[in-house]
N, C-alpha and C positions, 0 to 999 in steps of 0.2 A: 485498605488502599487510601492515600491519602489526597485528598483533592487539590485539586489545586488552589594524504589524499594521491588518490590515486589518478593521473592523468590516465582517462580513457583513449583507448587506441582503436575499438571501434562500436560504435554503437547500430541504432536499428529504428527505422521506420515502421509507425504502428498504423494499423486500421480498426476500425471501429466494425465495418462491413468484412468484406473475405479474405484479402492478400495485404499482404505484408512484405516488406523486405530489411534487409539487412544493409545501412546505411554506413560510411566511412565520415567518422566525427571528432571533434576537436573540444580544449576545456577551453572556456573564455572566460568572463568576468564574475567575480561571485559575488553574490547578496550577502546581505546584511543581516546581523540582529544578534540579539544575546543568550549564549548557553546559560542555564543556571536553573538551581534547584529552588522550588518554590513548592510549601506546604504549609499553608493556613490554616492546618491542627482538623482535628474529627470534631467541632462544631458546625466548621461551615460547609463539611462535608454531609452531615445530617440535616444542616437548614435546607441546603440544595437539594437531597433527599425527599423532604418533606415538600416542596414547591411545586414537585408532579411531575420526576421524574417520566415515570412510566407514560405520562401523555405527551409527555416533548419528544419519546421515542420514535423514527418515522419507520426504522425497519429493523429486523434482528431476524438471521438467518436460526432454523428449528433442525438443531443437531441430534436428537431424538430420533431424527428420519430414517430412512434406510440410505438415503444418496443427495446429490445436490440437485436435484430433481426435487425432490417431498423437502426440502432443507427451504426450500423459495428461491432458488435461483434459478436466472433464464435460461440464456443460451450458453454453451459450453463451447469453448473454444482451443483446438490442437493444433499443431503446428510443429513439422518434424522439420531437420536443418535450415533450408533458406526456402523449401515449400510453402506455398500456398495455403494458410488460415483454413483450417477445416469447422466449420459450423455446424453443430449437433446438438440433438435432446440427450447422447449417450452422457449419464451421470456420471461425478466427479463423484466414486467412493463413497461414503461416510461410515469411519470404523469407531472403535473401540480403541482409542490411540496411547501409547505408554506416557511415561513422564509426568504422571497424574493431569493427564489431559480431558481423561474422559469422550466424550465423542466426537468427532471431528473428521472435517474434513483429511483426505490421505492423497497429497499431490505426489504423485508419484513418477517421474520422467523416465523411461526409457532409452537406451543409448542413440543418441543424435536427435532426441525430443528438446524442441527449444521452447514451446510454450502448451503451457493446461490450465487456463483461465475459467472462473464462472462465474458472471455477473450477477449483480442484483436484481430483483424486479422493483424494487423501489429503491426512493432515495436517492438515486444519482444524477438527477439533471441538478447542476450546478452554473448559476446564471452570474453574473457581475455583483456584486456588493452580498449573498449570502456569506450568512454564518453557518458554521457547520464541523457537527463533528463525526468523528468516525473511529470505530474499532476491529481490531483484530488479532487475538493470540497465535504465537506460530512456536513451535521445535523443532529443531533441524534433527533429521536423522544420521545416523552416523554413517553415510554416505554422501552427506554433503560437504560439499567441497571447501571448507570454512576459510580455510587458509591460504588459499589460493587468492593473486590478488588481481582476478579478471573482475571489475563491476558490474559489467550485467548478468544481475542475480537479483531479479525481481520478485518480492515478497508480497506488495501491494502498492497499486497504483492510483493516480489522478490523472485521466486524462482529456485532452483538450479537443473541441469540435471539431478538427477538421480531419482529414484523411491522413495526411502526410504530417513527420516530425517526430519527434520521442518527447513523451508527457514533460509536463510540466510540476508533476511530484513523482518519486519514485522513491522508495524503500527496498536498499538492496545490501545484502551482505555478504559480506568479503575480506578478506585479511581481517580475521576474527574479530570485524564489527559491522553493527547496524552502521546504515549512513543513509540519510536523503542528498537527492541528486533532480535536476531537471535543466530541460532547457536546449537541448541538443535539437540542431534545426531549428529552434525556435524561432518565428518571423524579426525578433529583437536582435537574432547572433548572440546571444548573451546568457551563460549557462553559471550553476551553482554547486558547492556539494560542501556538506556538512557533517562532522562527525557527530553520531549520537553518543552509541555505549557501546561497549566490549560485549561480544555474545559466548556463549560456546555451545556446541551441540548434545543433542539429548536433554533440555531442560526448558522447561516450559518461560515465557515472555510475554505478556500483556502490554498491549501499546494501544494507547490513544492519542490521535491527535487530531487539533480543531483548525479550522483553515476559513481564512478570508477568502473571498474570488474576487480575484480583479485581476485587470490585462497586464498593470503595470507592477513594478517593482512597489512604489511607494502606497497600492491601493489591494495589495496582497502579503497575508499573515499566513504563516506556519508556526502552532506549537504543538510541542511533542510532551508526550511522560509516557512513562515506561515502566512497570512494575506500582503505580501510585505516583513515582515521583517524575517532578516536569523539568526535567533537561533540555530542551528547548525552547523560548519564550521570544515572542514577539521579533518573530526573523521573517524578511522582506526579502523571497529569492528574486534574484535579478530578473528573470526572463517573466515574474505575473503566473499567475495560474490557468488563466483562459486563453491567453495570447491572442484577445481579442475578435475570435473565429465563434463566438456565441458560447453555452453554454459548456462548463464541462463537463467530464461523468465519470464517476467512480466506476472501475473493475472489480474490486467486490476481493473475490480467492484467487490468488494468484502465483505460478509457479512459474516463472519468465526468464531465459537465460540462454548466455553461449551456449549452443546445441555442444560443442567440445567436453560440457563439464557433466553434464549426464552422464549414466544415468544418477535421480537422486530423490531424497525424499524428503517433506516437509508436511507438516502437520500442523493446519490449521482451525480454529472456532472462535465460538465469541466476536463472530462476525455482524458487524451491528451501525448504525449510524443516526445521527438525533440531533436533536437544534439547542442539547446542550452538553457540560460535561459529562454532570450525572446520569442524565438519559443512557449513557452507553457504558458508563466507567461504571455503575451499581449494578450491573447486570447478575 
C-alpha cells in the first residue's frame, strides 16, 4: 500500500440521541479542491512506519470477536423506514466474510430497514482545528443495489453536534461509484459531492481518509486513497465539517440508506482511526 453527480431528491435528518427523520433536500454549492493521485514510493511509507505507528493509533475495532459488542463498539443503532432510531446493546454480526475479507463486520438490511449503525468507543469526538484519520474496508454484497442512482447509500460517516441536519461527510455508493457528499441542512445552505472511484460488488476496498475540522469551507480538509493510492487531496467542502455546533463524531460501521433499497448487504473491517496516516493505513 502506498502512502501517501447526482442531484439528490431527498435526503434525511440524523440524531445522534433516538429519532430521526426523513428530511426533503436540495444540492447547492460545491467545495473545492484537487483529485489526483499522489505516491511518494515505499521509503516514506517505512520512515512513517518506523516513527510509531502503533502509538499514534487512537482506536481499532478487534474483528477476532464474536460480534460488534467484543469488536469495541458501543451502542448499536436500527432504524426500519421513517421510525424512530432504536438504541441497543443487540450486536452487529461479526462473520467470516468472503472476497478475502476475513472477519468482519456483516451489515445486513432487511426489507424496509434504513439504518444498522455501530459506533466507536473511542476516537470520535472531533473538535475545531484536529487532525485526524480514519479507516474502514467495505464489499458490497451482491444484493446491493450498485447501480441504482438513489445517494443515500451510506457506507460511513462524520457527523456534526447537533441534533438536526445530514453530516457534513458522508461516503455513499451509487451508480457504480464511491462519492463523498455533505451538507444538507447545513446551518451555511451550502452542500458538496465529489466523485471518488468506480466500485463494483463482491470485492474487497480499503479507504482511508484524513480530515481537518473546522466550521468553515477554508479551515476544513478532506483527503481520500483508496486501495494505497490518494485520489483526493486537499479538498475544502463548502458546508466545514463541524458546522460550527461543537465537536463532531465519527459513526464508526455503517449501513445507512433509502429504506426502498433494502434489503442488502455489506461487509465491513479494518475499522480504525489515528492522528496519522500510518497509524491506520499499516494495520
Amino acid at each position: 500500500m502506498t502512502d501517501p453527480s447526482h442531484p439528490v431528491t431527498g435526503r434525511r435528518a440524523l440524531l445522534r440521541g433516538a429519532t430521526a427523520s426523513v428530511a426533503a433536500l436540495g444540492l447547492g454549492a460545491l467545495g473545492t479542491g484537487t483529485a489526483r493521485a499522489r505516491t511518494p514510493g515505499p521509503n516514506a511509507r517505512r520512515g512513517a512506519a518506523r516513527s510509531g505507528a502503533a502509538a499514534e493509533l487512537l482506536w481499532a475495532a478487534d474483528f477476532s470477536a464474536a460480534d460488534s459488542n467484543a469488536a469495541g463498539f458501543g451502542n448499536v443503532q436500527r432504524q426500519y423506514e421513517d421510525g424512530d432510531i432504536e438504541n441497543s446493546r443487540d450486536p452487529v454480526p461479526v462473520v467470516d466474510a468472503p472476497y478475502g475479507m476475513g472477519r468482519a463486520g456483516e451489515l445486513h438490511l432487511v426489507e424496509g430497514q434504513m439504518r444498522l449503525e455501530a459506533a466507536p468507543q473511542e476516537g470520535s469526538d472531533l473538535a475545531d482545528g484536529t487532525r485526524q484519520f480514519f479507516r474502514f474496508d467495505f464489499a458490497l454484497g451482491p444484493d446491493y443495489p450498485l447501480d441504482q442512482d438513489n445517494s443515500f447509500c451510506l457506507l460511513n460517516q462524520i457527523h456534526h453536534a447537533g441534533n438536526d441536519g445530514s453530516p457534513p461527510l458522508e461516503f455513499d455508493v451509487y451508480s457504480n461509484q464511491l462519492a463523498i457528499r455533505g451538507g444538507w441542512n447545513s446551518p451555511s445552505g451550502r452542500t458538496y459531492e465529489e466523485h471518488i472511484c468506480e466500485v463494483v460488488k463482491e470485492q474487497r476496498y480499503s479507504v482511508v481518509y484524513g480530515l481537518t475540522l473546522g466550521s468553515g469551507e477554508s479551515d476544513s480538509v478532506i483527503d481520500v486513497w483508496v486501495d494505497g493510492e490518494q485520489l483526493l487531496a486537499d479538498y475544502h467542502p463548502a458546508c466545514g465539517l463541524t458546522y460550527g455546533q461543537g465537536p463532531a463524531y465519527w459513526k464508526g460501521m455503517t449501513m445507512y440508506c433509502d429504506p426502498s433499497l433494502s434489503p442488502l448487504t455489506v461487509y465491513e473491517n479494518n475499522i480504525a482511526t489515528g492522528t496519522t496516516y500510518a497509524s491506520v493505513a499499516e494495520l
